[in-house]
N, C-alpha and C positions, 0 to 999 in steps of 0.2 A: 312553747310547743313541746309538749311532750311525743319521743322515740322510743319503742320496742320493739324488740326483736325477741323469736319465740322458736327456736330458742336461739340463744347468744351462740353467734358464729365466733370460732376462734382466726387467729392469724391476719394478714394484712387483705385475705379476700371475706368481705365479709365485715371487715374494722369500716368506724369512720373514718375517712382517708380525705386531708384536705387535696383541695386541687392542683395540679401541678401547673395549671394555667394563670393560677387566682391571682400569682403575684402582677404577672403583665398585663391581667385586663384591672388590677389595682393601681396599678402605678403609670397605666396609661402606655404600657410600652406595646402591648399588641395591637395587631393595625388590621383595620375590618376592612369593608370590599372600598369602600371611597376615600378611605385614608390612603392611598396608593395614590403618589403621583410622578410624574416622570417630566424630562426635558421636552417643552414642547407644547405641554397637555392643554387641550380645548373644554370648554365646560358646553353642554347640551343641556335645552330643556323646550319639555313637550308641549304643545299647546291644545288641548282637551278640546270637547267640542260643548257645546252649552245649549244643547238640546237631548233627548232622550230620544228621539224617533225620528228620521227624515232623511236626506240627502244633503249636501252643499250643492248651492247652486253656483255661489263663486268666492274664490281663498284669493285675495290680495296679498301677495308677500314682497309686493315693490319695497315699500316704507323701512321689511325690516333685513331686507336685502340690500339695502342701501345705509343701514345704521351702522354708525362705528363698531367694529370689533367685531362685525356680523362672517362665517366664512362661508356659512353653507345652510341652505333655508330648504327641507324635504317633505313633502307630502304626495299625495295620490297619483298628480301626474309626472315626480321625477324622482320618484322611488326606484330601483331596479337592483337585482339582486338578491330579493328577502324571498325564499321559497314557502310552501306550503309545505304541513304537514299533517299526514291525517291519520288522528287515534287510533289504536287498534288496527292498523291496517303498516303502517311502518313501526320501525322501530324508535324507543325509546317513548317518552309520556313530555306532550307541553303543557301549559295551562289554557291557552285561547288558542283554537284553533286558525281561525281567521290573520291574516299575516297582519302587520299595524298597516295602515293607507293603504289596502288590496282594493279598494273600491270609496266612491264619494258615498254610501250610503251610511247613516248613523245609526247603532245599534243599541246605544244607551248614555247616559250625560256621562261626561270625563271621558270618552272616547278620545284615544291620540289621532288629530286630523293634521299635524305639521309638528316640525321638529328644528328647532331652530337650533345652531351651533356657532360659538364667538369664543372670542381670546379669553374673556373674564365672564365668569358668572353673572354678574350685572349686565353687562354687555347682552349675552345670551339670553336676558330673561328682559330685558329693552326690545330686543330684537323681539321673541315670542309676542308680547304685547301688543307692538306694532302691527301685528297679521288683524286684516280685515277681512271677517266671512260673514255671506250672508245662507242661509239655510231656506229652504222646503221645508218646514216642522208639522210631523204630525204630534196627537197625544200617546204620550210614553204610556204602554199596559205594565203598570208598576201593582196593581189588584195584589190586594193582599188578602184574600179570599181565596187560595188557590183552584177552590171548586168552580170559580166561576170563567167561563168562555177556555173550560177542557176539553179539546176535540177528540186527544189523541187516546192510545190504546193502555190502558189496565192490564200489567203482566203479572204475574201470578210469580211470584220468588220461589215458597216455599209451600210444599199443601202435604199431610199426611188424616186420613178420614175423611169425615164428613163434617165440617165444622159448622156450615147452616141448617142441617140435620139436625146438632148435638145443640147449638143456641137456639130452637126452634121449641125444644123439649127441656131444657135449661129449668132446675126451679129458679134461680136464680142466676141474674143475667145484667150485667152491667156496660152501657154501651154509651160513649162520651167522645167528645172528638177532642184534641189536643193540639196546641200551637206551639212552634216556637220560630222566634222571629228573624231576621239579617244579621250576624253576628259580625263586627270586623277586627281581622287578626289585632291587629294594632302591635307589634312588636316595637321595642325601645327601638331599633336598629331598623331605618326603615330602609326599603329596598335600593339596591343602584348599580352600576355597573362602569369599571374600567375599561376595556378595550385598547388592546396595544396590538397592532403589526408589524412583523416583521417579515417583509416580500410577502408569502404567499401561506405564511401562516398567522394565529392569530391569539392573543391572552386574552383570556376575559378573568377579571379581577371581580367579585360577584359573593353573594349573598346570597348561595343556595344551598340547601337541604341533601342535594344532591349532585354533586359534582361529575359523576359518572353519565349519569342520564341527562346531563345540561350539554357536558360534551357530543354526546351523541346526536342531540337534539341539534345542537349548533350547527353541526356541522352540515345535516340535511336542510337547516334553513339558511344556510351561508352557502352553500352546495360547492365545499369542499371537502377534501377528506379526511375523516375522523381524526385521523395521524397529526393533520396540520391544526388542530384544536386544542388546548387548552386552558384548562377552567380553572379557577384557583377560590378557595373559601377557608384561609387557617380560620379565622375564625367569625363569628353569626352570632349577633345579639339577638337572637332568636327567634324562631319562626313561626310556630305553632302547625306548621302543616303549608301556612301561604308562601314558604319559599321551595318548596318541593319540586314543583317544573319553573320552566322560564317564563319569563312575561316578555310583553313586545318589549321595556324598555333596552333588554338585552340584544336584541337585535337591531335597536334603530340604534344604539353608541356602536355594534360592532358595522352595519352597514356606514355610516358615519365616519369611522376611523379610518374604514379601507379607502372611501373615496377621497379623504382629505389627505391620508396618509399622515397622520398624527394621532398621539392617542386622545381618545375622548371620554370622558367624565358624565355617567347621565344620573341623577340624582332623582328620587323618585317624591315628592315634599308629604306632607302628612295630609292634607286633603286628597291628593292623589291615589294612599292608600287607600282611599273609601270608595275606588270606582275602576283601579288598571290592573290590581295587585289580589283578587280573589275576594270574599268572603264564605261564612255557612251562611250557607243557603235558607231560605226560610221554607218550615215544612210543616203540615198539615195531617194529625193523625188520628184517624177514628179505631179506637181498640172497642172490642166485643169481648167479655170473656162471659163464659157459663160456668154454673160449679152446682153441686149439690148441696142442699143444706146444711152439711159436715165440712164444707168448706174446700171440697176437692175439685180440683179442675175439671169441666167437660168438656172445655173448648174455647180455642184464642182466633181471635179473627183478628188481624192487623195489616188496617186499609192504610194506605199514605200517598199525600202528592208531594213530591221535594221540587221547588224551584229552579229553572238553571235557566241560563241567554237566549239569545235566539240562537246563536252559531254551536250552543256548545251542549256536550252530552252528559251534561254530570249530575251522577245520581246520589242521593245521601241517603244511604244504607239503612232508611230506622230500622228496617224490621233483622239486622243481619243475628242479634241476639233472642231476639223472639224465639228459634224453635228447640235452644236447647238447656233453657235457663230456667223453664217450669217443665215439669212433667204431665203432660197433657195428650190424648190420644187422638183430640183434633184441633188438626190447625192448619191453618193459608197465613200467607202473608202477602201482599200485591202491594205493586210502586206504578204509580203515576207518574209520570215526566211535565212538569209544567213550564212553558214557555214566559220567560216574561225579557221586556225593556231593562234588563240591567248589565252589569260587568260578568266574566266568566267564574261561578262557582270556585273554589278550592276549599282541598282537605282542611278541616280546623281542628285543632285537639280533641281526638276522640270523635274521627266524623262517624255519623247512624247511629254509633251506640250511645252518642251522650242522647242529642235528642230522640235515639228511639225510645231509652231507660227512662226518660221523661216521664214518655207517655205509656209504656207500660204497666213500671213500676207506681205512676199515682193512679192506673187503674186499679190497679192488686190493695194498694190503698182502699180506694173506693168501696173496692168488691168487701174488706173487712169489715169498712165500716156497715155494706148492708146485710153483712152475716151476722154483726156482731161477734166478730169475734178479732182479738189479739191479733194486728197483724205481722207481728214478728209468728207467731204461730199459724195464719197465713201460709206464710213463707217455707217454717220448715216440714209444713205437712206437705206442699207441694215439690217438694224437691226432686230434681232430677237425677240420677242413679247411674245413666247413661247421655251421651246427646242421642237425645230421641229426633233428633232432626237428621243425622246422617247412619244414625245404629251404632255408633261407635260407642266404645269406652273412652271417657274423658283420661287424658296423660296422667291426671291430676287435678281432684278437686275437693277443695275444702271451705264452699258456700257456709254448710251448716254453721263449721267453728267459727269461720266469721261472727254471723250473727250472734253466736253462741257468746262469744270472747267480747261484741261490743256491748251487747245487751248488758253484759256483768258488769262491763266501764262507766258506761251509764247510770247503771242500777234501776235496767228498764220494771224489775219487780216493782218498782214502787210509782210506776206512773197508772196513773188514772186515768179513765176511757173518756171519760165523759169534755165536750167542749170546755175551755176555759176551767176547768176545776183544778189547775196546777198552781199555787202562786209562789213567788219568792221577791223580796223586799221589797212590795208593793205592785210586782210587776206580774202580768199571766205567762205561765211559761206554759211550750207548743213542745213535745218532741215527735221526732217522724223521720222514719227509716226505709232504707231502700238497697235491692242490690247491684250489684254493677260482675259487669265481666268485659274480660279485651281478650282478641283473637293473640294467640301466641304463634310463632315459628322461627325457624332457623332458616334464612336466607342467606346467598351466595357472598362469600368473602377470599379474598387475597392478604396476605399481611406478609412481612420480609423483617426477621431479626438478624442485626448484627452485631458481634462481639466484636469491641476494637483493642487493638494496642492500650489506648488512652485509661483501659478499664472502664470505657462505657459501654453501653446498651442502646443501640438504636433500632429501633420500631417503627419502620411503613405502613401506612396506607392511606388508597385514596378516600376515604370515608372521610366526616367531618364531623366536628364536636360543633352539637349549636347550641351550647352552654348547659350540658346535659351532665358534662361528665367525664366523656370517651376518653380523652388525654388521660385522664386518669386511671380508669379501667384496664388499657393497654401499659401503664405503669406497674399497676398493680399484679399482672399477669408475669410481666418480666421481673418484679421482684420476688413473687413469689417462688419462680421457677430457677431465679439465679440465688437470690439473697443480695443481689447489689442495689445499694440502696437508691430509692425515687431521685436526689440530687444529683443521680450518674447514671438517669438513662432519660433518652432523648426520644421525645414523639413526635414524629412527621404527619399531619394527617392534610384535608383538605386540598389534596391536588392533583388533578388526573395527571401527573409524572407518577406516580407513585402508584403500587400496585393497585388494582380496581376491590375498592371497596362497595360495599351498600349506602344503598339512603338513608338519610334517617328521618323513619317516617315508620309511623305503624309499632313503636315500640318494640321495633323489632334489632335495631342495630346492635344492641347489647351481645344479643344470643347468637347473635352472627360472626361479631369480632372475637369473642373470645376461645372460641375453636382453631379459628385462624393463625390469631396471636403465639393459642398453646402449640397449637405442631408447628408453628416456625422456631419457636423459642427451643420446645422438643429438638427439634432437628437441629437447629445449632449447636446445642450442648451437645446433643450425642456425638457430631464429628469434630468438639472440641475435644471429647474424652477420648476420645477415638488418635485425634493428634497426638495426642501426649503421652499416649504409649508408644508412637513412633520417634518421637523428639531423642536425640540422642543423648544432647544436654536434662533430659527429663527427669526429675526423682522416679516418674511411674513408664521408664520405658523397660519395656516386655513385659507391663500388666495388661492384664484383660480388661476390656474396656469396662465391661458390666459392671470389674468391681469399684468402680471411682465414681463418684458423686461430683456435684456445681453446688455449694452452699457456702453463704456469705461471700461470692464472689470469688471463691477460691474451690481450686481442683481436689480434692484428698479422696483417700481411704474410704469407702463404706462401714467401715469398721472404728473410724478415726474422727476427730471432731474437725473441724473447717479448720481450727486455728493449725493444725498440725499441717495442713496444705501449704499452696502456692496459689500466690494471684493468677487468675486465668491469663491476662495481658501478659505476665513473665512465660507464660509455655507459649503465647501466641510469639512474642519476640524472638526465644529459644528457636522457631520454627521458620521465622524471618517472616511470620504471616501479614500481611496490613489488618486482617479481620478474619473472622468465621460467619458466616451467612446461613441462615435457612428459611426457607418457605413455608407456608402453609395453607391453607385451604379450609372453607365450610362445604362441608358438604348440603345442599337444601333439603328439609326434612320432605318436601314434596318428592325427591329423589330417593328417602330412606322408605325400605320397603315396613321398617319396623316403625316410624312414625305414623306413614299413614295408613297405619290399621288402628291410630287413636285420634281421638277429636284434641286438641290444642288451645286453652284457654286458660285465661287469670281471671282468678274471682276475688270479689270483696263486697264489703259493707259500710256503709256509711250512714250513725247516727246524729240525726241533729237537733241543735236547743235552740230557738227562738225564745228571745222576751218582748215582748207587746204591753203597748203603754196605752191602753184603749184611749186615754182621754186626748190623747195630742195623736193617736193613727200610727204609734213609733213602730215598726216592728225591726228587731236586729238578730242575725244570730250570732251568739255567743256562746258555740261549743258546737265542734263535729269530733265525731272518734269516727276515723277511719281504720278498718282491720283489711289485712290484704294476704291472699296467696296467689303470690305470685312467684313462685318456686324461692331457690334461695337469692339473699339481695348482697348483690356483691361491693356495693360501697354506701352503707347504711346512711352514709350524712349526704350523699350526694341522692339518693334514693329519698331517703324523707323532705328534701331542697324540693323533689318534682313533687309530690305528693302536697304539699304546703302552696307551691305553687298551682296545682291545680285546683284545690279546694279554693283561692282566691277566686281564679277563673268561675269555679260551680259557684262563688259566692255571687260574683257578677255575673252570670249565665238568670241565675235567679231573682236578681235584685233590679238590676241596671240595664244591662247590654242589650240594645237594637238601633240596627243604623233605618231612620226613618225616610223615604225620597214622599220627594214632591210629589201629586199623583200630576201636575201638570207640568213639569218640566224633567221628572226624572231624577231628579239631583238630591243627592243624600243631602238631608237640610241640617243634620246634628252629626256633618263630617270634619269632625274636628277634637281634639282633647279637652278645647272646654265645654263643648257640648255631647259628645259624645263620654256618656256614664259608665266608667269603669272601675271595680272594687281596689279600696287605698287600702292603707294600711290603717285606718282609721274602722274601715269594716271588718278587718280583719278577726274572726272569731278566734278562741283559743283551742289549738287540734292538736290532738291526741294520733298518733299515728302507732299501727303494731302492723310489722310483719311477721305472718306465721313461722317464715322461711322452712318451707318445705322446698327439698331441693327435685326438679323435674327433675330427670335423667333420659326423658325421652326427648326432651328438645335440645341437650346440649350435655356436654359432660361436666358443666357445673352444674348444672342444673337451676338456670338462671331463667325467667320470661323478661320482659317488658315491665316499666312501669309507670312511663309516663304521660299514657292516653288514659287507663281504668280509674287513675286518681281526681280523674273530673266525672266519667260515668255513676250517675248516679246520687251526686251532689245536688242538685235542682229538686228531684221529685222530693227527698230527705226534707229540703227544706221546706217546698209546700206543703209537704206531710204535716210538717212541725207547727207551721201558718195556721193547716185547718185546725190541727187539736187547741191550737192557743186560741183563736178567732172566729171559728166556724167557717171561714169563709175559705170554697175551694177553687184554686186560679187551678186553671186548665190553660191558660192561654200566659206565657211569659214576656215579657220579664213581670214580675207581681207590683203592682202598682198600687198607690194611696187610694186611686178612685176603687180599687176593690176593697181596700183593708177599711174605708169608709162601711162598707156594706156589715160590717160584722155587727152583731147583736150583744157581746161583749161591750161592756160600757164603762164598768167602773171595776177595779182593781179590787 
């Protein structure tokens, strides 16, 4: 894999900086949400229902109430305690609205209808076994048609002109519908939850994205107060968006725990994942575009239905990049809401813009090929100047040089228009490119640094690292700003004790914490310099404060090099202090009056190489360059780690991933790691990664975005792009399959 940086940032913001985390989840000494156990502890587990549509007519739990080890057996009729909460309307965000056992009706297969809990895990999954129900079963509406049996209403997102007007008169008009299918998180780490009491308060030990907003959540569905909550995540083998709010399992260990008054242990197993714990939704998208024979836009129409449950309101954003990504003076965009038999929706890496860039960007394809004409030149004749969807001026955007900087990687000059006319070592090589952009902003943060005696640096907050980075990033702040090195300062993160952090979700926590970080770390130093012109014992007492510096860990002279100083801990001692503390804060760029007079986004490009082996159907890709502006990157090796990792995810978004259900039972049939296809390391293409590192300064004073949603936007359409020029053959509908690449007219190498 090759890394660049454009240009090379100096110093430790901005270096590749290994992880301060890496050595404990190496050596096995950090401990995730189910590694936690305590004196006492009971194992729980859930018994799912095995229909996709119906009611229970009757749950026998004699057998497993009566089984060794069994203490406590819960479902519909002796649930009590688990409150409701409803989106948008209270505070904080769950994932399923519906509380777990609110009612005997069934809403989709793997539904939790009973919850068995015993001394041992065997025990407990003895017990679950044991339960005998019989069901009312209707057939699950699992339609993967989403057009078909739509009752509800067509909202209009976005509209500027007359876009049926402008496609009506269109000489040229390109109108295709687009799929993409049930995606499921699948993280190494799968979901679970600890639960400890103590009297009338409550730990949950957990695997979430968001520690702040699970707290808050808990507490309205435990219906106590906030105070008596806490949620703890040091550390998340990652989540991709599906640990972001709570799921029922978190509520049926914490309901659980209180009634037995022990802690409980709920484990969430890997089929499970495919039916309690979210997916992307599957979604449906017809793009329209117009243009003139010179290749210029007249008009975007972008229709879509996103799937979501019965009970739940979730909508996947395709169209949220649509109005300001081409320049175009007419456009709508409208969302469908489609009901079906399955589990509740959640965020998934890159939710709207990956699959809306699908179906945009292999439109803008399309439209090239029926101009003929280049569609990287496409691309930058339509460019956008402004977001022509809100009028604003973008913070910062550097689309073109993308294209610009990959096109050259590639040595797009030298490819050929024509089907199949590329070869190399007997094989047809496809290239096909596309762009990508993710929403930027600065959301609300708390952070708390302390100088100790010890000569260390310790760093709060409640934020969490879900193996992104942040430990690090909050390292990197405090090194930069003291000079004391990464082995002598400590990061607290993942616990609401500690001050309220952000979610991490939206690639937004980056731009959040490092504001934070900097005026605490700021504020500390200054009333350390501040002390030590009072210290009696002080080399710098009756100087001014302004004129003393903090570098390499030491107080000195503005005038004078570090080494001529004193340890900060010797002035703190001199002063009899234990520590020096400071706070700080993010201000939200929705609160700055000077952000929101700009649009907020990261753009890139992503070039890809397919080789096709007509005679055997083989198709692989083996080569993306991805270029990114995504302001400046403040830990280049932990930066290009997401980037790498999400172009596997675009590898499998394109190749492999969709969870398929029964259309008569509901039940995801390929819910599992051996049937469920996901890209190895064996797929792996060889990627090229360059950040422009242009530094925003309107989102942050480092001038840092996101970047771990836009390095999957945009990866899918590249590669069908790449499919059609190799094969002819154009998938509109994902994942790309044999039975299409059969159809191609390419035959022999």
């Amino acid at each position: 894999m090759a890394i660049d940086t454009l240009p090379h940032a100096n110093g430790v913001i901005g270096a590749v900086v290994p992880r301060i985390d890496g050595p404990l989840k190496t050596t096995g000494t950090a401990r995730y949400a189910v590694d936690h156990d305590f004196p006492g502890l009971v194992h729980a587990v859930a018994v799912q229902s095995t229909i996709g549509k119906g009611r229970i007519r009757s749950l026998d739990t004699s057998a497993a109430e009566a089984a060794p080890g069994v203490l406590l057996v819960l479902h519909h009729g002796n649930l009590h305690g688990a409150y409701r909460l409803f989106p948008h309307v209270q505070e904080g965000t769950i994932s399923e609205a519906r509380p777990p056992f609110d009612d005997d009706k069934i809403y989709y297969w793997g539904q939790y209808i009973a919850l068995v809990v015993a001394e041992t895990l065997e025990q407990a999954r003895a017990g679950a076994a044991a339960i005998r129900v019989e069901y009312d079963a209707e057939t699950p509406d699992v339609r993967t048609d989403l057009s078909e049996g739509f009752t509800g209403q067509r909202e209009s997102s976005w509209r500027r002109g007359d876009p049926d007007k402008a496609l009506a008169t269109a000489p040229i008009v390109v109108d295709e519908t687009y799929s993409t299918p049930t995606e499921t998180h699948n993280p190494m780490e799968m979901h679970g939850t600890v639960a400890v009491w103590q009297g009338d308060r409550v730990t949950l030990y957990e695997c979430s994205q968001g520690v702040v907003n699970h707290r808050m959540v808990m507490a309205q569905v435990l219906g106590i107060p906030v105070e008596n909550v806490r949620v703890v995540s040091r550390f998340i083998g990652s989540g991709f968006g599906g640990k972001l709010f709570p799921w029922p399992q978190s509520t049926l260990a914490a309901v659980a725990a209180r009634q037995l008054n022990r802690p409980v242990k709920l484990s969430v197993d890997r089929r499970m994942m495919f039916t309690g714990v979210g997916h992307r939704p599957r979604t449906q998208q017809r793009i329209r575009l117009g243009a003139t024979p010179d290749g210029k836009l007249t008009a975007i129409r972008h229709d879509f239905y996103t799937e979501t449950s019965i009970n739940d309101d979730f909508v996947e954003h395709c169209g949220e990049q649509t109005p300001f990504l081409y320049s175009c003076p007419n456009l709508e965009v409208s969302t469908a809401m489609v009901r079906r038999n399955v589990g509740a929706p959640a965020p998934m890496r890159g939710p709207g813009a990956v699959p809306g860039l699908f179906a945009l960007e292999s439109a803008m394809d399309e439209l090239a090929i029926k101009l003929n004409m280049d569609p990287l030149e496409l691309r930058l004749k339509n460019d956008a100047e402004r977001d022509e969807g809100t009028n604003k001026p973008f913070s910062s955007r550097h689309l073109k040089e993308c294209y610009l900087t990959g096109a050259e990687k590639i040595g797009w000059k030298q490819r050929t228009p024509q089907v199949g006319s590329m070869k190399r070592d007997g094989k047809v090589i496809g290239w096909g490119l596309a762009g990508a952009s993710w929403a930027a902003a600065r959301i609300p943060c708390t952070a708390t640094v302390e100088l100790t005696t010890r000569g260390r640096v310790a760093v709060r907050c409640a934020t969490q690292d879900i193996g992104t980075g942040t430990y690090t990033i909050f390292a990197q702040v405090m090194q930069a700003r003291t000079g004391v090195s990464m082995d002598r300062i400590d990061v607290f993160l993942g616990d609401t004790s500690l001050p309220e952090g952000p979610t991490s979700g939206g690639s937004m926590a980056t731009s959040a914490v490092l504001p934070a970080a900097t005026n605490a770390v700021n504020q500390a130093v200054d009333r350390l310099l501040h002390i030590a012109t009072l210290v009696s014992d002080s080399p710098f007492k009756g100087a001014k404060a302004e004129s003393l510096a903090l570098s390499e860990g030491r107080i000195h002279a503005k005038d004078r090099p570090a080494s001529s100083g004193v340890a900060f801990e010797d002035v703190l001692r001199m002063a009899n202090l234990s520590g020096i503390t400071g706070e700080g804060k993010t201000n939200p760029s929705w609160e700055d009056p000077k952000a929101r007079e700009y649009s907020l986004h990261s753009f890139g490009a992503h070039f890809a190489e397919v080789e096709w082996e007509p005679e055997i159907a083989r198709i692989r890709v083996s080569r993306i360059f991805s270029i990114f502006d995504c302001g400046r990157i403040i830990n280049k090796g932990a930066g290009a780690n997401q980037i790498l990792g999400a172009a596997v995810m675009g590898v499998g978004m394109a190749l492999f991933e969709e969870t398929v259900h029964d259309p008569r039972t509901g039940q995801p049939i390929n819910g599992s790691f051996a049937d469920y296809l996901v890209a190895t390391s064996a797929d792996l293409p060889d990627l090229d990664v360059t950040f422009l590192d242009y530094p925003d300064y309107i989102v942050n004073e480092y001038g840092a975005r996101g970047i771990g949603e836009i390095g999957m936007a945009g990866v899918a359409p590249a590669i069908t792009a790449a499919v059609y020029h190799a094969t002819g053959v154009r998938v509109r509908n994902l994942p790309i399959r044999i039975e299409d690449l059969l159809q191609s007219k390419i035959r022999e190498a």
